[in-house]
Phi, psi and omega in degrees: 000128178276166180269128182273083218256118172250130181254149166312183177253115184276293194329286180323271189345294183287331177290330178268346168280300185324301195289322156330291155268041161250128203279001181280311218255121186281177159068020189285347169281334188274295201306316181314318204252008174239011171277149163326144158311309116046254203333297187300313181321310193256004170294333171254349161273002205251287196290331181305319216272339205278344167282341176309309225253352175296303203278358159331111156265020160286343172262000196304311216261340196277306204277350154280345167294309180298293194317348161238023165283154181264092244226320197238016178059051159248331189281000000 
């Protein structure tokens, strides 16, 4: 069989991560089911790895370092 080398849609990909954490935004169950197998694929090793590393206590020192950033220019 020759070999077919199929890549995600990154663009697509990230943009449907993105849209996840927008809290305006719908339909995300609709949009998930109407991407390429790829695109599902790698959209769920992205979110596996990004809560692993969220729930991680090596991040612990990052998110407190975040939790005191001035993020939206108010303090």
């Amino acid at each position: 069989l020759p070999f077919c080398a199929v890549l995600p849609d990154f663009g697509q990909v990230y943009n449907f991560i993105g849209s996840v954490l927008d809290p305006n935004s719908r339909d995300h169950l609709k949009r998930l089911k109407n991407m390429d197998r790829i695109d599902i694929e790698t959209v769920s090793l992205l979110m596996r790895n990004l809560s692993f590393n969220l729930a991680s206590p090596d991040f612990e020192d990052h998110r407190r370092l975040l939790s005191g950033c001035d993020i939206e220019g108010e303090k």
